[in-house]
ZAVOVEX-217779 format. One record per residue (C-alpha): x, y, z. Coordinates in steps of 0.1 Angstrom, whole numbers, padded with zeros to 4 digits, always signed. Example, Ala and Ser with C-alpha at 12.3 -4.5 7.8 and 13.67 -1.06 7.14 Angstrom:
+0123-0045+0078
+0137-0011+0071
END
This chain:
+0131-0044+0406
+0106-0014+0393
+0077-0005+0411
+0047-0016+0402
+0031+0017+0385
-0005+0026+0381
-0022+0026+0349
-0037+0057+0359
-0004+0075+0361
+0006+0060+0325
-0022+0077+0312
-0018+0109+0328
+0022+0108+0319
+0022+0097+0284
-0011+0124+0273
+0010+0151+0284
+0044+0134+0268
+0028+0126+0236
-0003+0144+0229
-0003+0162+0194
-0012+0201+0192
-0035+0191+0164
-0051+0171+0188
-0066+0205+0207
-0096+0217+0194
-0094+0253+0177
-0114+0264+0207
-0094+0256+0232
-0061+0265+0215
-0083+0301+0214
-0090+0305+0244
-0055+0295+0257
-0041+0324+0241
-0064+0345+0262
-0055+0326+0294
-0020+0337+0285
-0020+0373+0272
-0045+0374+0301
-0019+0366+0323
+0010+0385+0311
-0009+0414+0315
-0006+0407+0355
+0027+0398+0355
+0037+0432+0340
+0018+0447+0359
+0033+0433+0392
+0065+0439+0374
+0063+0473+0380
+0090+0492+0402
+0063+0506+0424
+0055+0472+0438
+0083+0456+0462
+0076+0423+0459
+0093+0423+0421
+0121+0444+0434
+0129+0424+0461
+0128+0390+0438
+0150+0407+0408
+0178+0415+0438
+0173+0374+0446
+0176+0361+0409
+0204+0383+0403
+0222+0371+0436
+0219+0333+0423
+0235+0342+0392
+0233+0312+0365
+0235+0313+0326
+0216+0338+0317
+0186+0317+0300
+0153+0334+0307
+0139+0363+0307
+0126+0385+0341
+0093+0398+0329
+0094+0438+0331
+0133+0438+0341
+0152+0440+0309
+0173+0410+0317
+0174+0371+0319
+0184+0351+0351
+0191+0315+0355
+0155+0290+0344
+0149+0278+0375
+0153+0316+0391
+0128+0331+0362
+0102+0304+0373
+0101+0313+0406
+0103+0350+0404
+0080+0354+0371
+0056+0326+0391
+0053+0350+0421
+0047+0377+0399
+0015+0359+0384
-0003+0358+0418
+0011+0393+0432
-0017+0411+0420
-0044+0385+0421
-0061+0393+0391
-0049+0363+0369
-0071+0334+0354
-0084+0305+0377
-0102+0275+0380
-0131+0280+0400
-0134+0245+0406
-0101+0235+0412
-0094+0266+0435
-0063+0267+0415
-0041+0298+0404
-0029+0273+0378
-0021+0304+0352
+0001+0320+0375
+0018+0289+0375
+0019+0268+0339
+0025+0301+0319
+0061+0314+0335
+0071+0276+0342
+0066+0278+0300
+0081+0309+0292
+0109+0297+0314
+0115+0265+0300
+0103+0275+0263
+0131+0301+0263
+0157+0279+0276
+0149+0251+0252
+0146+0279+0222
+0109+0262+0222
+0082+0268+0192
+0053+0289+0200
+0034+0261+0194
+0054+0241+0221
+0049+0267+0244
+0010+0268+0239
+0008+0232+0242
+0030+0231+0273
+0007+0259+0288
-0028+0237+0283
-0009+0205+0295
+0005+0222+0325
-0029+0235+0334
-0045+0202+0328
-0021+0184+0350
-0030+0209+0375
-0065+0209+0375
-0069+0171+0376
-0041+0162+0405
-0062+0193+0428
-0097+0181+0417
-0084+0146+0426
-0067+0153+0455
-0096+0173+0467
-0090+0212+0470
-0113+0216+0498
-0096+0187+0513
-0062+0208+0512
-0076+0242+0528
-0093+0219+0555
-0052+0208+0561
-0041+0241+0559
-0022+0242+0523
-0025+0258+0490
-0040+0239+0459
-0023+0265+0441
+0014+0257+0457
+0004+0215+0461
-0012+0209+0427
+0007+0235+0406
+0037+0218+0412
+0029+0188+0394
+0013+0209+0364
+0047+0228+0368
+0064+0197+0363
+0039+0188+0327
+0047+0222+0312
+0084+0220+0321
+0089+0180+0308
+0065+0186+0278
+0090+0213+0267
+0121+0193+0276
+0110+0163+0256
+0105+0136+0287
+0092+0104+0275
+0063+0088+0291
+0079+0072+0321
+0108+0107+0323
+0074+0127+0332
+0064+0103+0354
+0096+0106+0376
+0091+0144+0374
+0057+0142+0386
+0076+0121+0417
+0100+0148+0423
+0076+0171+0420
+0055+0154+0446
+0081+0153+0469
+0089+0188+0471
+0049+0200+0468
+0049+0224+0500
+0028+0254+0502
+0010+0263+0534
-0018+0289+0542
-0002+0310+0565
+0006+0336+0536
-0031+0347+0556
-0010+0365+0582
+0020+0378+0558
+0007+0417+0560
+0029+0428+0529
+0013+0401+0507
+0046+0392+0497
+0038+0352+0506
+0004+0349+0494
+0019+0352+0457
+0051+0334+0466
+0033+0296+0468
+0029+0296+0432
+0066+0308+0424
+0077+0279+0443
+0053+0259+0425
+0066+0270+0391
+0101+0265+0407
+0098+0232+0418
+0080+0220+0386
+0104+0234+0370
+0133+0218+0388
+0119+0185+0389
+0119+0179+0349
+0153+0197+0348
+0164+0165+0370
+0142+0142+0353
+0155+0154+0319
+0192+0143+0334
+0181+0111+0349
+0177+0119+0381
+0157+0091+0399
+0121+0098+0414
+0088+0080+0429
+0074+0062+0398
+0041+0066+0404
+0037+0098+0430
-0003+0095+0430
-0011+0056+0440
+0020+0042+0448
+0036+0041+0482
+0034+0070+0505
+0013+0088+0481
+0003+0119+0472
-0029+0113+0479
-0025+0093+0511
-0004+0127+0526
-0030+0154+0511
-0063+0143+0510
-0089+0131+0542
-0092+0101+0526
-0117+0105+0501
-0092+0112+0470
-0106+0104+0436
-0080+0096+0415
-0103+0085+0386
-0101+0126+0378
-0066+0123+0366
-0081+0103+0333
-0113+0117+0336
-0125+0123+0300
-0085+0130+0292
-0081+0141+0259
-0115+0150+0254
-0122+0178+0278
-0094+0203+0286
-0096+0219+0317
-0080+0253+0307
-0111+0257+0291
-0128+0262+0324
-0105+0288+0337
-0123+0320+0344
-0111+0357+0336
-0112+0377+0366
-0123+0414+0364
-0116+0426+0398
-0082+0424+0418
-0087+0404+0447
-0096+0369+0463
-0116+0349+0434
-0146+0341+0459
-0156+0376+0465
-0161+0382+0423
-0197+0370+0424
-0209+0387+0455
-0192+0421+0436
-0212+0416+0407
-0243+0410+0425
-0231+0442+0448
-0222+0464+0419
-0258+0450+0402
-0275+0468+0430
-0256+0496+0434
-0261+0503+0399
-0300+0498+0396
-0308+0514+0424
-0289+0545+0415
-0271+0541+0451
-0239+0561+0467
-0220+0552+0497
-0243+0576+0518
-0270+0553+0512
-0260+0521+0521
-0265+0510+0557
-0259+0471+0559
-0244+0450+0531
-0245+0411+0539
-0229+0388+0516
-0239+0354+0519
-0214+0325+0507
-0214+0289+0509
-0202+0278+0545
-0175+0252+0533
-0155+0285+0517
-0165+0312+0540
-0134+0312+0565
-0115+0322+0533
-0132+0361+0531
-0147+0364+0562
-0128+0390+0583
-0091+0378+0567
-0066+0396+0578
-0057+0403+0541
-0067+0432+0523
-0071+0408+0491
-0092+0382+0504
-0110+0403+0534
-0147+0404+0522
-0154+0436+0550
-0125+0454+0537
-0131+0445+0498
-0169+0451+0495
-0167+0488+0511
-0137+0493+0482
-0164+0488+0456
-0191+0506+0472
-0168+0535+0472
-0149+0534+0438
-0178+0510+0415
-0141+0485+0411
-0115+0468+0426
-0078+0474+0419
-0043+0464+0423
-0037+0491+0441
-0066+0483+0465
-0053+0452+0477
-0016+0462+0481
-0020+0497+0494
-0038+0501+0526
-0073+0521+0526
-0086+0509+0562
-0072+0543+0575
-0095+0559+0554
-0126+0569+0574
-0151+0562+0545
-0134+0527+0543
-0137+0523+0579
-0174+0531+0581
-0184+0510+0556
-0163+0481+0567
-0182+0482+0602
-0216+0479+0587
-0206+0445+0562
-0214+0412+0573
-0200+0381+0553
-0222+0350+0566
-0217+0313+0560
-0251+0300+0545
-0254+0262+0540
-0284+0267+0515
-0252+0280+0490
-0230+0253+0500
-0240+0221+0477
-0228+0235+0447
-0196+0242+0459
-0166+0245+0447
-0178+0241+0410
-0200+0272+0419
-0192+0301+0439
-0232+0309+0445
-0233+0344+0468
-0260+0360+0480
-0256+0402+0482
-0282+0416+0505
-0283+0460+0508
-0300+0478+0535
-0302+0513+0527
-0301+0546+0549
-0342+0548+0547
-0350+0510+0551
-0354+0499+0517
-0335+0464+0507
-0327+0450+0481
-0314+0415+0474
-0292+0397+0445
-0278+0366+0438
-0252+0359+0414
-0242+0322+0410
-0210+0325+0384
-0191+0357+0380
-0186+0379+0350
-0157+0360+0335
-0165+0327+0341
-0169+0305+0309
-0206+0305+0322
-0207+0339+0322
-0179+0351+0297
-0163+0380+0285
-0152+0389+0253
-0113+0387+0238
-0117+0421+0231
-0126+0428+0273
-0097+0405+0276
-0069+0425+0252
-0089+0461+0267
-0077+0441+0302
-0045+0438+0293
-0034+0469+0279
-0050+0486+0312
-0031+0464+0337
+0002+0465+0310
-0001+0501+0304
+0025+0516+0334
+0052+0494+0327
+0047+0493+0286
+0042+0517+0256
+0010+0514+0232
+0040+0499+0206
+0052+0471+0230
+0014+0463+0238
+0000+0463+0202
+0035+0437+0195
+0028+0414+0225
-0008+0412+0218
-0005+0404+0178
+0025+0378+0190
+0002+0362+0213
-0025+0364+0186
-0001+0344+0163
+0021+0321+0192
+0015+0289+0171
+0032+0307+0143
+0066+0313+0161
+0098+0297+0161
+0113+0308+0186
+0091+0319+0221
+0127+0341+0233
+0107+0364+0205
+0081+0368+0232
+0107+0369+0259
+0124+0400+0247
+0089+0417+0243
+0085+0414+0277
+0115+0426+0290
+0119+0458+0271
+0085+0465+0286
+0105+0471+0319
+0118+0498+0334
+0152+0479+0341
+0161+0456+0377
END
């Protein structure tokens, strides 16, 4: 006899198996294309041969072996789907400068866009396919973490990112495979079942396992609508029903009324932010207000005596002395100070031996401040307080970062964004194709069009 199955999870399974692409407003479908050009930019980038973490995961896809279906972004080759998911997925994250949810606390691009590419070029998918796939995936995502509760997952130790982006994994992979309402709903099961992801990438020096939980995200998304799309059995309804999702991730105060939430009428890849610096998505707003400073006041590094950023308290353990470069608020705030920007090769190079670094480092504070924390995580509010050398201070608070749809950028910051973090792997030729491609993506037949792009932009595995 089948399980009895949520309406909830109905909903949630048959939006993403049905819903139209006419059905997406022309804003959305626009700014989609600049959450994914946006995030092809930093998975070229990672791509390239300077960076070990791509290296070492072309070696691993090329060990598997497989049909050759999908393409390794920046290698010049294809590897199995399942292997491209993972290793393009990794790459999405490497250099932690792709779009995010604030809210959510999700990496979701990094996720939904390779699982598509993946997939799409497998299944000789439409660009229009592949869009859609990319907006469902990240709405899947979005809703199971907001339900779920991401704050809820860091308390337990695990990734939104890895937990949640499994199951959009799962939407963009089944959209594209053609599951039928109750198909996606055994792939969000198997999904669930293998949604892992912990938060000890915090002590992995080499930031090698920090990216990693979405690559197994997009892999085990990925893999679960493979099975589904075979008839592979799977939990019917992974959210409410028995040994739930929800009843293993969340602290008991799960809201599974955000899976249906306004579905259909608000898509939540419209609230992904674009991020302009290359590190831990909570430290953008205290940069800005940092950099404000800095910048009015006409300040060097000589100058500054004490910087003190304040953040709310329920998010603070994330930044506050982290032993990664990427996420370490006394190691990232001194970078800017120094340089007016934050790189790639700021988080996966070590400056700390650099005395200037050093100095500055010992005289930044990151506080937990409970006036900040109500707000959060739809807001990241920070407070950036300077001391200077002669006593002066000066104090600025920045409530959504540059980047945010609060506080947006243009598509034209977003295309002069790509072509800067693109530009070592690519030529101005492959660039100006990509970004018209992208430009068009509803207009193509076939998204392996895109795929090749992107792997003559490499330098070869």
């Amino acid at each position: 006899m089948e399980a009895e199955v949520s309406e909830v999870t109905r909903r949630l399974a048959s939006f993403v198996a049905e819903m139209r692409y006419e059905e997406v407003p022309p804003a959305v479908a626009r700014y989609a294309r600049m959450i994914v050009l946006d995030t092809l930019g930093a998975m070229l980038a990672a791509s390239s041969p300077r960076y070990s973490a791509g290296r070492i995961l072309a070696e691993f896809a090329r060990l598997q072996g497989g049909e050759p279906e999908s393409t390794l972004v920046g290698r010049g080759t294809r590897v199995s789907c399942v292997s491209a998911a993972l290793a393009n997925g990794t790459l999405g994250y490497y250099c932690d400068v792709e779009p995010h949810h604030p809210e959510a606390i999700l990496h979701g691009a990094a996720v939904v866009v390779p699982t598509a590419l993946a997939v799409g070029e497998r299944q000789r998918s439409s660009g229009r396919e592949f869009l859609s796939a990319v907006i469902l995936g990240a709405e899947v995502g979005v809703r199971v973490s907001l339900a779920i509760g991401p704050t809820a997952l860091y308390r337990r130790g695990f990734h939104p990112s890895a937990v949640a982006g499994a199951l959009g994994a799962a939407a963009a992979a089944g959209r594209l495979l053609g599951l039928s309402e109750e198909g996606m709903r055994r792939a969000f099961g198997l999904a669930g079942t293998q949604a892992s992801g912990l938060l000890a990438w915090e002590t992995d020096p080499l930031e090698h396992a920090r990216p990693f939980n979405p690559g197994v995200a997009a892999r085990n998304g990925t893999t679960a609508a493979l099975l589904a799309a075979l008839g592979f059995g799977g939990p019917p309804d992974v959210f409410l029903g028995k040994f739930s999702l929800f009843g293993a991730f969340s602290d008991g105060d799960a809201r599974p009324g955000e899976l249906t939430r306004a579905l259909g009428q608000e898509f939540a890849i419209a609230g992904f932010a674009i991020k302009l610096y290359s590190c831990c998505a909570f430290l953008h707003p205290g940069l800005d207000a940092l950099l404000r400073i800095l910048g009015q006041q006409r300040l060097g590094a000589d100058d500054v005596a004490e910087t003190v950023l304040r953040f709310p308290t329920s998010g603070v353990a994330l930044i506050d002395g982290n032993p990664l470069r990427s996420h370490c608020g006394q190691y990232i705030l001194p970078i800017a100070v120094l340089d007016r920007r934050v790189t790639i090769d700021d988080i996966l190079h070590d400056r700390r031996s650099d005395p200037r670094v050093d100095e500055l480092s010992r005289r930044t504070r990151v506080v937990a401040d409970d006036a900040l924390d109500g707000g959060f995580p739809a807001r990241y509010s920070t407070v950036v307080e300077v001391t200077t050398a002669d006593g002066r201070r000066f104090s600025e608070r920045v409530d959504y970062a540059r980047g945010c749809p609060e506080n947006p950028v243009t598509p034209e910051e977003v295309e002069a964004k790509f072509r800067t973090l693109a530009g070592e792997v690519a030529g101005p030729a492959v660039l100006d194709a990509i970004c018209r491609l992208v430009g068009r993506i509803e207009e193509l037949e076939d998204v392996r069009e895109l795929g090749e792009l992107l792997q003559l932009s490499g330098t070869g595995v």
